[in-house]
TORPA-682216 format. One record per residue (C-alpha): residue number from 1; x, y, z. Coordinates in Angstrom, 1 decimal. Layout:
REM TORPA-682216
n, x, y, z
NUM, X, Y, Z;
...
//
This chain:
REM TORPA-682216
n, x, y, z
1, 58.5, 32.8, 51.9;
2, 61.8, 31.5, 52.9;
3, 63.4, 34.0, 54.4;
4, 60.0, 34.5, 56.6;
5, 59.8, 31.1, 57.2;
6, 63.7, 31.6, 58.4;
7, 62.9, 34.8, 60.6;
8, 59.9, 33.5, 62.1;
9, 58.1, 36.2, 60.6;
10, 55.9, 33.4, 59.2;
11, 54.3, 31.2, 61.8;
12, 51.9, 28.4, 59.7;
13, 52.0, 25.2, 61.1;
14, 51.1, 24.1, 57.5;
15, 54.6, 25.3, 56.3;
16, 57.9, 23.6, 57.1;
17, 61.6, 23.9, 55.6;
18, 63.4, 21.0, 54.9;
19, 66.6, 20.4, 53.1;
20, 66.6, 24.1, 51.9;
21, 63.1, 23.0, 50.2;
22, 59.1, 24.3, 51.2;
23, 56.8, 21.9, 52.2;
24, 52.8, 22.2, 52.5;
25, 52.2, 19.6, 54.2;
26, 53.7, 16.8, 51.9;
27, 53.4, 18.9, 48.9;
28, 56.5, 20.6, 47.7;
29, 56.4, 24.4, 47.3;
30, 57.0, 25.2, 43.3;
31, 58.4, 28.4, 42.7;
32, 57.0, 31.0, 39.5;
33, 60.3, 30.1, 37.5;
34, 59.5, 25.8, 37.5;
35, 55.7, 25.9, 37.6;
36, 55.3, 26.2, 33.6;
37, 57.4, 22.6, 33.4;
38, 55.7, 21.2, 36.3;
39, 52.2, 21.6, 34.9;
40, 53.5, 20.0, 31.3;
41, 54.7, 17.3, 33.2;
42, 51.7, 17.1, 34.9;
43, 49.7, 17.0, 31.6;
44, 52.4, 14.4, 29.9;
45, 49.9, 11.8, 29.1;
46, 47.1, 14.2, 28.2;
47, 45.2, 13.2, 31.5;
48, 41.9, 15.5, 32.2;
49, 41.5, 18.4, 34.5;
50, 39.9, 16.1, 37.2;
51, 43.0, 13.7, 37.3;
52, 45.5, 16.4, 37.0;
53, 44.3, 17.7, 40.2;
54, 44.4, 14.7, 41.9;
55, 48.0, 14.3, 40.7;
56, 49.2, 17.7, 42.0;
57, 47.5, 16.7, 45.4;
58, 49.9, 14.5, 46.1;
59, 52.9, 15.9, 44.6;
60, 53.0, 19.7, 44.5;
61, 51.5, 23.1, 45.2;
62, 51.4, 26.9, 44.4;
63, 48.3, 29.4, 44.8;
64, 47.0, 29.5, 42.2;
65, 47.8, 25.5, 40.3;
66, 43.5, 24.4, 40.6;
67, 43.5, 27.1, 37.7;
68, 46.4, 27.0, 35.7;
69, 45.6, 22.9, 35.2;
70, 42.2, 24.1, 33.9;
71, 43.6, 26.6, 31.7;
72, 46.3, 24.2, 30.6;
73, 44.2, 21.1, 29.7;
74, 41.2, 23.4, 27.8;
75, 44.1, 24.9, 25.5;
76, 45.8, 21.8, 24.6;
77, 45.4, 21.6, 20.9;
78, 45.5, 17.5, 21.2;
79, 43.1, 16.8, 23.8;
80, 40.5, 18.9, 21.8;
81, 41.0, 17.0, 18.9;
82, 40.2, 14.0, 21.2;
83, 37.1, 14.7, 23.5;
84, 34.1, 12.9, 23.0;
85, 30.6, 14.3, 22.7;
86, 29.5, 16.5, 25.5;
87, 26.6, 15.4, 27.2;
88, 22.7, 15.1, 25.6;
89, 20.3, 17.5, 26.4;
90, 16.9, 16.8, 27.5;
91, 14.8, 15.5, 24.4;
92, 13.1, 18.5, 23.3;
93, 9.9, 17.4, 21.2;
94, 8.5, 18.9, 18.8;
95, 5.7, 21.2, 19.1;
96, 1.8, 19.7, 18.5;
97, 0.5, 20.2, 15.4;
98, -3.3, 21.6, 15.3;
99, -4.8, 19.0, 12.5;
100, -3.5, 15.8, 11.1;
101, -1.4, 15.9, 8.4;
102, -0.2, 19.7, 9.1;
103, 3.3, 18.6, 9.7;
104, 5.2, 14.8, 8.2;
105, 7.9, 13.6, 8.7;
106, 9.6, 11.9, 5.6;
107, 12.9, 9.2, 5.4;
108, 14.5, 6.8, 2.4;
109, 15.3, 3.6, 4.0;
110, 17.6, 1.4, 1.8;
111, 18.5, -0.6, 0.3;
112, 17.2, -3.3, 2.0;
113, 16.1, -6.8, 0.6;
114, 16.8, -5.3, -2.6;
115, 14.1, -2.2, -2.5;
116, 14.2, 0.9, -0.9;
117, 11.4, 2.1, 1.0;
118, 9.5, 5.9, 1.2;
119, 8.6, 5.9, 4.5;
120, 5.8, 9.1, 5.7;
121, 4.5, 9.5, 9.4;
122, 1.8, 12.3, 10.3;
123, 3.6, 13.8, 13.6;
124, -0.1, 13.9, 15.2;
125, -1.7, 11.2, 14.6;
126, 1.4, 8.7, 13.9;
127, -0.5, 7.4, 10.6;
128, 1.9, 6.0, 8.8;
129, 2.7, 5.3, 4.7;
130, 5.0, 3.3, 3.1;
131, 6.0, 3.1, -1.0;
132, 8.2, 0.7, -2.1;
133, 11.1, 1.6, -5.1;
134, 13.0, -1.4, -6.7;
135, 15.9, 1.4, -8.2;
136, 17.6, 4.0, -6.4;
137, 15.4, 7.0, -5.7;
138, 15.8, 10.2, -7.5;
139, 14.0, 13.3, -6.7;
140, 11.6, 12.7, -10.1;
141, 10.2, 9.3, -8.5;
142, 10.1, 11.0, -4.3;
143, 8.1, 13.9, -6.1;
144, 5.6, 10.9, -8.2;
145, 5.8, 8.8, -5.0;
146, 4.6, 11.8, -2.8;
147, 1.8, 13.1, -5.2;
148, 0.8, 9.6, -4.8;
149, 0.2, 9.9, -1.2;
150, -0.9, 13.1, -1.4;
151, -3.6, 12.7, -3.8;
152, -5.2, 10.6, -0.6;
153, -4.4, 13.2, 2.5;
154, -4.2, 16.5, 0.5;
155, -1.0, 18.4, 1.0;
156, 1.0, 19.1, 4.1;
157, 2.0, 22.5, 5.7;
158, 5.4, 21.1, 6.8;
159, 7.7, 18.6, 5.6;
160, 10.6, 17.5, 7.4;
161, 13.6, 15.6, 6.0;
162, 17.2, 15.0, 6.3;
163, 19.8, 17.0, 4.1;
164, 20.2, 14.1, 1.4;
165, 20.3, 15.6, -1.6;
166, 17.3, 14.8, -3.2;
167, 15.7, 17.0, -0.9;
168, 17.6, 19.7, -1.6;
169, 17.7, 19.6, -5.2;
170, 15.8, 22.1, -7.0;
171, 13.4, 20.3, -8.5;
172, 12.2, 19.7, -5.0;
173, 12.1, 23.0, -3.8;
174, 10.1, 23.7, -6.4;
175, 7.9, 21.1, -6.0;
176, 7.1, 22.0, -2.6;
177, 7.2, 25.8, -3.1;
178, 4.4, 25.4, -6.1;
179, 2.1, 23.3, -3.1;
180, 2.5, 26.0, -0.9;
181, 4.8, 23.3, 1.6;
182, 7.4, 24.8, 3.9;
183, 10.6, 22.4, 4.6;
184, 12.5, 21.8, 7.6;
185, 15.6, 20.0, 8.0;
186, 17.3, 17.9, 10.5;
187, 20.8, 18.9, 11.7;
188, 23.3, 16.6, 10.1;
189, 24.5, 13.7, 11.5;
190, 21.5, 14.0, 13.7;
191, 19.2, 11.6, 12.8;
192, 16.9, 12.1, 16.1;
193, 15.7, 15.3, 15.2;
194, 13.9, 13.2, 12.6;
195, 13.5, 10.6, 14.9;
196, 9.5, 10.1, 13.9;
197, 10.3, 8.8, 10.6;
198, 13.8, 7.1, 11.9;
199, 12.0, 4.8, 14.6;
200, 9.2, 3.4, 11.9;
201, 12.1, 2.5, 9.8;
202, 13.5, 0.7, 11.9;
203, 10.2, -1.2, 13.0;
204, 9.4, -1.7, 9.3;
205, 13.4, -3.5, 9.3;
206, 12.8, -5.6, 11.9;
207, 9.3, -6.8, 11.3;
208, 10.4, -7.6, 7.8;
209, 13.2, -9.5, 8.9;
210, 10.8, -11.4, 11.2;
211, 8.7, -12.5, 7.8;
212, 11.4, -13.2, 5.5;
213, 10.2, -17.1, 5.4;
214, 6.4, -16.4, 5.6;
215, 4.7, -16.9, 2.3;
216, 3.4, -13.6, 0.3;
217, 5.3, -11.0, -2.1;
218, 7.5, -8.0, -0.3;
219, 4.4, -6.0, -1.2;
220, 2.0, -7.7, 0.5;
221, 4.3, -8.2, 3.9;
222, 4.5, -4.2, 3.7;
223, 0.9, -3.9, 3.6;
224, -0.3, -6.2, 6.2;
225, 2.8, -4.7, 8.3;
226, 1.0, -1.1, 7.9;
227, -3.0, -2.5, 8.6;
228, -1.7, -4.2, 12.0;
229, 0.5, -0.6, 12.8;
230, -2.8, 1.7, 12.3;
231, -4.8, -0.9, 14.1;
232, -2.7, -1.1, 17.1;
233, -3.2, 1.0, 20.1;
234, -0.7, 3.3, 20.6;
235, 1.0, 4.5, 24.4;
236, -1.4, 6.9, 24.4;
237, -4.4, 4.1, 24.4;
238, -5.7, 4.7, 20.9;
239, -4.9, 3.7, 17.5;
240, -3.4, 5.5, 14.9;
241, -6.8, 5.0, 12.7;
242, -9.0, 6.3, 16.0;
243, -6.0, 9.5, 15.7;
244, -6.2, 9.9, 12.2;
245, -9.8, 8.7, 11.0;
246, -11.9, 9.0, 14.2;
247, -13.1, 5.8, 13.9;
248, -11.3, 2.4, 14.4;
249, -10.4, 0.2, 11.1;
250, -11.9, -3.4, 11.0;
251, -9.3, -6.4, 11.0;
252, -9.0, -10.0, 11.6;
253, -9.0, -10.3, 15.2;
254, -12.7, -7.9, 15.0;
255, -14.2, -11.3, 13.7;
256, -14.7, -12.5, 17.1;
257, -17.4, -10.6, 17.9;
258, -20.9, -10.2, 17.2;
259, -21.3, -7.6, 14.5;
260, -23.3, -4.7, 16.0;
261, -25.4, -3.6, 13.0;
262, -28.0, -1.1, 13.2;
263, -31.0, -1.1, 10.8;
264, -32.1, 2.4, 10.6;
265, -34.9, 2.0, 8.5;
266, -35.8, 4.8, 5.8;
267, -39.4, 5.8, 5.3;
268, -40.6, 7.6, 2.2;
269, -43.6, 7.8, 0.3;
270, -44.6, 6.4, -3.0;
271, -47.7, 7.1, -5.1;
272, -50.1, 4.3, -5.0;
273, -49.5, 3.3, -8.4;
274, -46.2, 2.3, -7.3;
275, -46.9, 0.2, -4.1;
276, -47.4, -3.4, -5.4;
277, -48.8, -5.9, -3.5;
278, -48.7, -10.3, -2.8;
279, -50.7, -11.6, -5.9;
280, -51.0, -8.4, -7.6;
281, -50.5, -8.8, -11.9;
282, -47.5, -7.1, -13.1;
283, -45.7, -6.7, -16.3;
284, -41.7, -7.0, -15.6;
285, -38.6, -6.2, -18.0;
286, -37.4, -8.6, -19.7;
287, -33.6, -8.1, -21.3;
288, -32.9, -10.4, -23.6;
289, -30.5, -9.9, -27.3;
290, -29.8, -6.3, -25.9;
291, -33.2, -5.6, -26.7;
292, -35.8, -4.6, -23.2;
293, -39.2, -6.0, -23.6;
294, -41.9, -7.1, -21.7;
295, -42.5, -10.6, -19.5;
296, -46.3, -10.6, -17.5;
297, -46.1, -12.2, -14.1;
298, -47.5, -12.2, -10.2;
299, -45.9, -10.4, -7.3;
300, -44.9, -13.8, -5.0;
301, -42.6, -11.2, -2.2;
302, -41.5, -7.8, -1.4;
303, -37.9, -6.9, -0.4;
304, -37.8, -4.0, 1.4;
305, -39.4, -1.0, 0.2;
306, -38.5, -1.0, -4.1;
307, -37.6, -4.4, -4.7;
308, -39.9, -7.5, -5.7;
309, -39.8, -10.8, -6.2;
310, -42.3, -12.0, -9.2;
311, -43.3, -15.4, -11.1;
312, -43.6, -15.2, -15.0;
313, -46.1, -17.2, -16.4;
314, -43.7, -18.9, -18.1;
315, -42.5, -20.2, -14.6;
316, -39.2, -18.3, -14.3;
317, -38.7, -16.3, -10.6;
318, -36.2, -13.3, -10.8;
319, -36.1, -10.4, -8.6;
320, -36.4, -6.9, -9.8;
321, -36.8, -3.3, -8.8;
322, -40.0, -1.2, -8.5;
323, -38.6, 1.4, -12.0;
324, -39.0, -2.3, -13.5;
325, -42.6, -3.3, -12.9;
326, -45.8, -1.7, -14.5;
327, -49.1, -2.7, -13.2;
328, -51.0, -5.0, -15.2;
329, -54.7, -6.4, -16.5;
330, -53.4, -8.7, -19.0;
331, -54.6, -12.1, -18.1;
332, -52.1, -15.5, -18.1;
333, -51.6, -17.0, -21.2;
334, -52.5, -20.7, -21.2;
335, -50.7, -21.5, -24.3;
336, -47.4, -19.5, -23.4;
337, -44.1, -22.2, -23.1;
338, -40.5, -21.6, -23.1;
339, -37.8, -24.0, -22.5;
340, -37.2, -24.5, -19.3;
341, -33.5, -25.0, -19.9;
342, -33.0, -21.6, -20.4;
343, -32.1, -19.4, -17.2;
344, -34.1, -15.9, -17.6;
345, -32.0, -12.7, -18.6;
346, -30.1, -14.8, -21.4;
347, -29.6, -13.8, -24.4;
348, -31.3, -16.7, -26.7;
349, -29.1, -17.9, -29.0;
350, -29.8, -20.4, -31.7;
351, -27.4, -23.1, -31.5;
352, -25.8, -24.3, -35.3;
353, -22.8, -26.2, -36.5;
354, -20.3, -25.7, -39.0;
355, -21.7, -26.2, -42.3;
356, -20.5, -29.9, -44.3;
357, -18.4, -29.6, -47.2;
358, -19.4, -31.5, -50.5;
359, -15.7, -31.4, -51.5;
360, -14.0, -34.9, -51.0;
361, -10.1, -34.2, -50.1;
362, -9.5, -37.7, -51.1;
363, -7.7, -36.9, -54.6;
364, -5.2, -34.6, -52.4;
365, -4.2, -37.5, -50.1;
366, -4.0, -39.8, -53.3;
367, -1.9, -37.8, -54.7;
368, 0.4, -37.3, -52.3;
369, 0.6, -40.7, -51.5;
370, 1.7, -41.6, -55.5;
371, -1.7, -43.5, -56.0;
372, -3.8, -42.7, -59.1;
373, -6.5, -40.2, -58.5;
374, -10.2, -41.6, -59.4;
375, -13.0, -40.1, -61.1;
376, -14.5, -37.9, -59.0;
377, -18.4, -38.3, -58.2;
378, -20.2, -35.2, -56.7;
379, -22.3, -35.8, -53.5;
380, -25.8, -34.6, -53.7;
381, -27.1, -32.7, -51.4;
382, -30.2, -33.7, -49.4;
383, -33.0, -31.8, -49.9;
384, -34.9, -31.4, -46.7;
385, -38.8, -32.2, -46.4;
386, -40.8, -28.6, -46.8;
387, -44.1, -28.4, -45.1;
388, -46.8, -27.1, -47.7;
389, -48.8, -25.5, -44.7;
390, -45.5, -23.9, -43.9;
391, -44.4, -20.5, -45.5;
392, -41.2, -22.8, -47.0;
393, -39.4, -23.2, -44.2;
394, -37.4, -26.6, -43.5;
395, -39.7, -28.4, -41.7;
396, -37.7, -29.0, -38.4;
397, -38.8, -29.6, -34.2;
398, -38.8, -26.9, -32.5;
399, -36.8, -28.6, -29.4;
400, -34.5, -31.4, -30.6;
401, -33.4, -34.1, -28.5;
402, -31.5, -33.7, -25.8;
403, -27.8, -34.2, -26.7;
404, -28.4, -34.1, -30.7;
405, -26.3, -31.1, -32.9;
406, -28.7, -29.5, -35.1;
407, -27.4, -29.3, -38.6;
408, -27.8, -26.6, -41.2;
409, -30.1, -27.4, -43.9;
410, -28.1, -25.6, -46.7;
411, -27.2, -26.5, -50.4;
412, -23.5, -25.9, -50.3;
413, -20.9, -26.3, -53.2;
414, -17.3, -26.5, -53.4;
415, -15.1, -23.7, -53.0;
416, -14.7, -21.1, -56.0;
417, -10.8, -21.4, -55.9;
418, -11.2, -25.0, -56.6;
419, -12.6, -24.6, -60.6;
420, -9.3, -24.7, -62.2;
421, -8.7, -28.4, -61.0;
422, -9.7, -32.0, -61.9;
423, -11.1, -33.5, -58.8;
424, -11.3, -37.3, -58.6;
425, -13.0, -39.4, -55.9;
426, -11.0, -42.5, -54.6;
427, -13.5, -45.9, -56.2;
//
């Protein structure tokens, strides 16, 4: 190029000589022999492709130098070593499952506030569960904690996890190949592809860290943390209940409004012997001492279709269903009376106190205390009044006054293991 350049053969305006040296422009001609060096100085400070270009600009210029920098900077060994991640691709989602529960997405979080947490999220529906472990897990306790869950939902078609270990042991494999459950991994060290499970851990985090000074147990935080999640709409207008149950779940905030109830009445036919009427005379069960008898009474109102409301004749009301009543001719008994202290269904019990010793412990305390021990005088016991029209019975009311202990009428004697001793009564 020089020797044209000298000859005239070459006739670029682009092109000058100067000082035995070819300029383009104001960029200096490099010959084959220099352009290896010139490129590694270029590339001293491990710039990029980009800024090595902009460099030789300025400075320099052969044919072919865009490429050789390119080749240059992609084949030095450090600058490999040194690149950061390329650029993200377009989130690719996963695909739609069919049903709920076809495909879940499973994570540990942990430990945290000393527990770490099974967290499972249905891909479709976004119904979430949570289990809570106080010691580290194993794949024993993921396999109870997930039978658990399971036993509610039935069994999955997918499961997808990370690559811990416990995952991949083979008591896990098992587990899932014996339930017919085909598992997918993320890629390591990229949590996102698990990113279902990943974002509801870290919503559980941060809403527990919001409660740490509200009263309650961890348990109970967890659990009203999951009832406000499945209640909440989601971005796609409905809740995860609506998603998962077809139906939305009943919480606090529902107690502002009106219930909407709806009293579909059911209509059936019963034989005539079975319909009762206001006033008609009944015979009702009566439980009472385990043992079912009978009670006769009058129909005062009807609840519904099988249930009545009857008056004894001894004046008790009670309530009782329609397998309960016979129809009745019996007529009131005039005579009939029961307490009316006692409530009707209860189990009559006859009220008694401890039987009274004759056996003074006097001597015992006399002894101990070093004073002489007395002759001992036996009490005699009081022999109640009998009735002669009475089949020999103590002769005692029927209803004792209000607030009095009845007392058993027994003889009683001292105890047997007391014969071998000299018993003395304090004078």
């Amino acid at each position: 190029m020089k020797n044209d350049l000298l000859s005239g053969k070459l006739r670029d305006p682009e092109y000058s000589l100067s000082h035995n040296v070819i300029f383009k422009n104001e960029r200096v001609v490099i010959p084959t022999s220099l352009r290896k060096d010139v490129l590694s100085e270029l590339h001293r400070t491990h710039v990029g492709v980009v800024k090595m270009k902009q460099l030789a600009r300025r400075h320099c210029f052969w044919k072919t130098i865009d490429k050789d920098i390119e080749t240059l900077v992609k084949s030095c060994r450090e600058c490999a070593l040194t690149q950061k991640s390329p650029a993200k691709v377009p989130t690719h989602h996963w695909d739609d499952p069919q049903e709920n529960f076809d495909r879940v997405h499973i994570d540990f979080a942990g430990p945290f506030l000393n527990h770490h947490y099974l967290v499972l999220v249905d891909s479709k529906s976004k119904w979430a569960e949570v289990r809570i472990l106080r010691d580290s897990p194993t794949s024993a306790s993921t396999i109870e904690l997930l039978l658990d869950i399971f036993s509610f939902h039935g069994f999955p078609l997918v499961l997808v996890s990370d690559n811990a270990t416990i995952f991949h042991s083979d008591s896990f494999k098992n587990f899932c190949t014996n339930h017919g459950i085909i598992q997918k991994f993320s890629a390591p060290g990229h949590p996102s592809t698990n990113g279902l499970a990943e974002r509801y851990i870290q919503t559980l985090k941060s809403k527990l860290n919001a409660m740490e000074n509200s009263p309650g147990t961890l348990q109970n935080k967890v659990r009203e943390i999951i009832f406000r999640y499945r209640a909440t709409p989601l971005q796609c207008g409905k809740t995860p209940a609506e998603l998962y149950l077809h139906r939305n779940i009943r919480c606090q905030l529902d107690a502002f409004k009106p219930p909407k109830l709806q009293n579909k009445r059911v209509t059936f036919d019963l034989p005539p012997s079975r319909i009762f009427k206001i006033g008609d005379r009944v015979q009702v069960r009566w439980y009472t001492s385990n043992k079912d008898t009978w009670k006769f009474g009058r129909i005062t109102q009807k609840f519904g279709n099988l249930h009545y409301q009857v008056l004894l004749d001894n004046g008790y009301t009670l309530k009782r269903h329609v397998d309960q009543l016979r129809r009745t001719l019996v007529g009131q008994d005039e005579n009939q009376n029961q307490p009316a202290d006692r409530t009707p269904d209860q189990p009559q019990f006859e009220t008694s106190s401890r039987p009274q010793s004759n056996v003074d412990l006097a001597p015992y305390i006399a002894s101990s205390m070093g004073v002489p021990a007395p002759v001992f005088q036996p009490r005699q016991p009081q022999t109640p009044e009998r009735d002669p029209e009475n089949d020999g019975s103590p002769n005692r009311p029927e209803n004792p006054p209000e607030g009095l202990l009845r007392r058993s009428a027994r003889s009683t004697r001292p105890p047997a293991h007391l014969n071998d001793f000299h018993l003395y009564k304090i004078v």
